[in-house]
MARMI-264306 format. One record per residue (C-alpha): residue number from 0; residue in one letter; x, y negated, z negated. Coordinates in steps of 0.5 Angstrom, whole numbers, padded with zeros to 4 digits. Each point is the difference from the previous one (the first is absolute). Example, Ala and Ser with C-alpha at 12.3 -4.5 7.8 and 13.67 -1.06 7.14 Angstrom:
<nodes>
<node 0, 'A', <0025, 0009, -0016>>
<node 1, 'S', <0002, -0007, 0002>>
</nodes>
This chain:
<nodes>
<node 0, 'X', <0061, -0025, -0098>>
<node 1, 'X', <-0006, -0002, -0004>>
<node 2, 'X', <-0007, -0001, 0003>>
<node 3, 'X', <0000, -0007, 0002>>
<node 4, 'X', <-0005, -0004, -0004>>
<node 5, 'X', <-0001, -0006, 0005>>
<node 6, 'X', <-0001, -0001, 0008>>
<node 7, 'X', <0006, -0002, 0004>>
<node 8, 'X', <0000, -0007, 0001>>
<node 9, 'X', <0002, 0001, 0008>>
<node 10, 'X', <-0001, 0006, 0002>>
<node 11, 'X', <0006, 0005, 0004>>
<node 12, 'X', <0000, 0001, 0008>>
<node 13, 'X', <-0003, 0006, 0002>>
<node 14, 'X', <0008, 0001, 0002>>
<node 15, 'X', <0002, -0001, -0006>>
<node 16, 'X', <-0005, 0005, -0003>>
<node 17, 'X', <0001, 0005, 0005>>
<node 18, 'X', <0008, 0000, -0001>>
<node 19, 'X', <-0001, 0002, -0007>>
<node 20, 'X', <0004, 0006, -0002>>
<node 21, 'X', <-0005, 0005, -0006>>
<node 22, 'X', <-0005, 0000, -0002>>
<node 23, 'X', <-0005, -0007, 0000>>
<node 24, 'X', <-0008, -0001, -0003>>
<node 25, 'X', <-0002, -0006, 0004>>
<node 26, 'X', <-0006, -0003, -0003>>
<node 27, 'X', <-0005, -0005, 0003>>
<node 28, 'X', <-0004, -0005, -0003>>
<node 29, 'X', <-0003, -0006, -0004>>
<node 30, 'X', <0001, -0003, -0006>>
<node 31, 'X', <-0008, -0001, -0001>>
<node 32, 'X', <-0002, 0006, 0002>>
<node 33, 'X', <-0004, 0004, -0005>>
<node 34, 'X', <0002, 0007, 0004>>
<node 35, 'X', <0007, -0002, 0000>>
<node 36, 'X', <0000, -0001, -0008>>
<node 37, 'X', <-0003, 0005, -0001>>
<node 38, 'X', <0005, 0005, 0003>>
<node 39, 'X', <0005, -0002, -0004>>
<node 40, 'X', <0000, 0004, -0006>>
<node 41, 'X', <0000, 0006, 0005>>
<node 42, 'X', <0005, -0004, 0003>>
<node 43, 'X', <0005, 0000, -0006>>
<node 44, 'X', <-0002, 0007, -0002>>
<node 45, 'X', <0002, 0004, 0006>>
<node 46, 'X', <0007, -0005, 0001>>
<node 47, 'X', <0002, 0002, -0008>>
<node 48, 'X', <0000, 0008, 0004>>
<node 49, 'X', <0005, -0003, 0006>>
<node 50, 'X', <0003, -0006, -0003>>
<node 51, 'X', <0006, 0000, 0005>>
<node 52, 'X', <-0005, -0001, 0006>>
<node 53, 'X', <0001, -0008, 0003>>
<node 54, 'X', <-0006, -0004, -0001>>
<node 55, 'X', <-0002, -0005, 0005>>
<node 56, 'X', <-0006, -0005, -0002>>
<node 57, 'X', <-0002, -0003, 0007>>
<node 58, 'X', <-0007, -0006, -0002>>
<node 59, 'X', <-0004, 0002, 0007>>
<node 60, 'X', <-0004, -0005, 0003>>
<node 61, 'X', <-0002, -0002, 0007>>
<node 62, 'X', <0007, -0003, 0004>>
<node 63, 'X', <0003, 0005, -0004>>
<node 64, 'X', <0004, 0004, 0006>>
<node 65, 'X', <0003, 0006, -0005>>
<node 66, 'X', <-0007, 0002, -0003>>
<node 67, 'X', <-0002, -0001, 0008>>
<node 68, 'X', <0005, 0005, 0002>>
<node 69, 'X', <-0003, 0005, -0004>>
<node 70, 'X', <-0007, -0002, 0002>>
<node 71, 'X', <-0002, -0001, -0008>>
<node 72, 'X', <-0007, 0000, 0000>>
<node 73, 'X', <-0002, 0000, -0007>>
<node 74, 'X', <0004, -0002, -0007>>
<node 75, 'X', <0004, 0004, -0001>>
<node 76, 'X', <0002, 0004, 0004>>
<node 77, 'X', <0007, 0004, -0003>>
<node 78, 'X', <0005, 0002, 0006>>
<node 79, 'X', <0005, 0005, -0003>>
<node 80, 'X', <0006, 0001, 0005>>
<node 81, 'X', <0006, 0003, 0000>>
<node 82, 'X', <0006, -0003, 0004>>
<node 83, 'X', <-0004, -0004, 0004>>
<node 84, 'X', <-0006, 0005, 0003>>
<node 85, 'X', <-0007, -0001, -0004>>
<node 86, 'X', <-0001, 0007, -0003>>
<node 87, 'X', <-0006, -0002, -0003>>
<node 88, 'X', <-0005, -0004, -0002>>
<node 89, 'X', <-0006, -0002, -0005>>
<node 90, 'X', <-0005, -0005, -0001>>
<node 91, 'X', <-0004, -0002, -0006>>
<node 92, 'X', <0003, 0006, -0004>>
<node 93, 'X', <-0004, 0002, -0005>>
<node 94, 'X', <0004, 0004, -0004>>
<node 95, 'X', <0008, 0000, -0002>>
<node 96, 'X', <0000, 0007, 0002>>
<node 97, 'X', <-0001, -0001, 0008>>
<node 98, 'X', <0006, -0006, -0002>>
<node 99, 'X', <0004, 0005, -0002>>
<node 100, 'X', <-0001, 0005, 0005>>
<node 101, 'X', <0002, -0004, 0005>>
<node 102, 'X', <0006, -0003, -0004>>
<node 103, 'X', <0002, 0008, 0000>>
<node 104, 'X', <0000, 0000, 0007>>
<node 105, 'X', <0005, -0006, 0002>>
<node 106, 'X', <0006, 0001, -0006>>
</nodes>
């Protein structure tokens, strides 16, 4: 599975995400946000290393109840679980590297 290159047009139930079996990089954010264009490229490179990671593009805002369910606070925020259970998290990543880490630790 590729990175996902749009947000999601309805996001998934919190259900849903949590019965997912494997590996899976949530990401939360806004197509207007300067910090989430920016973490594209760092995005795309990690994903190049774990292309067989499901990627789930979620727009975050208010009354948006998964990225409330995670307590998402800044954009973007980037959930790796592993079937179902959040096994790490980071925010506005700086690097591809701290991607990948965390990529590392979910496949």
């Amino acid at each position: 599975m590729p990175m996902t290159d749009t947000y999601a047009a309805t996001e998934p139930s919190r259900a849903e995400v949590d019965a997912l079996p494997g590996g899976t990089v949530i990401e939360f954010g806004a197509p207007w946000c300067a910090y989430c264009i920016r973490t594209q490229p760092y995005l795309a490179e990690a994903f190049a290393a774990y292309p067989g990671l499901r990627h789930i593009k979620v727009e975050d805002g208010s009354g948006r109840r998964l990225g409330r369910s995670f307590r998402v606070k800044l954009w973007p925020t980037l959930i790796f679980m592993r079937d179902g259970q959040e096994m790490a998290r980071l925010v506005r990543p700086t690097d591809a590297g701290a991607i990948r880490d965390a990529m590392a630790g979910i496949v």
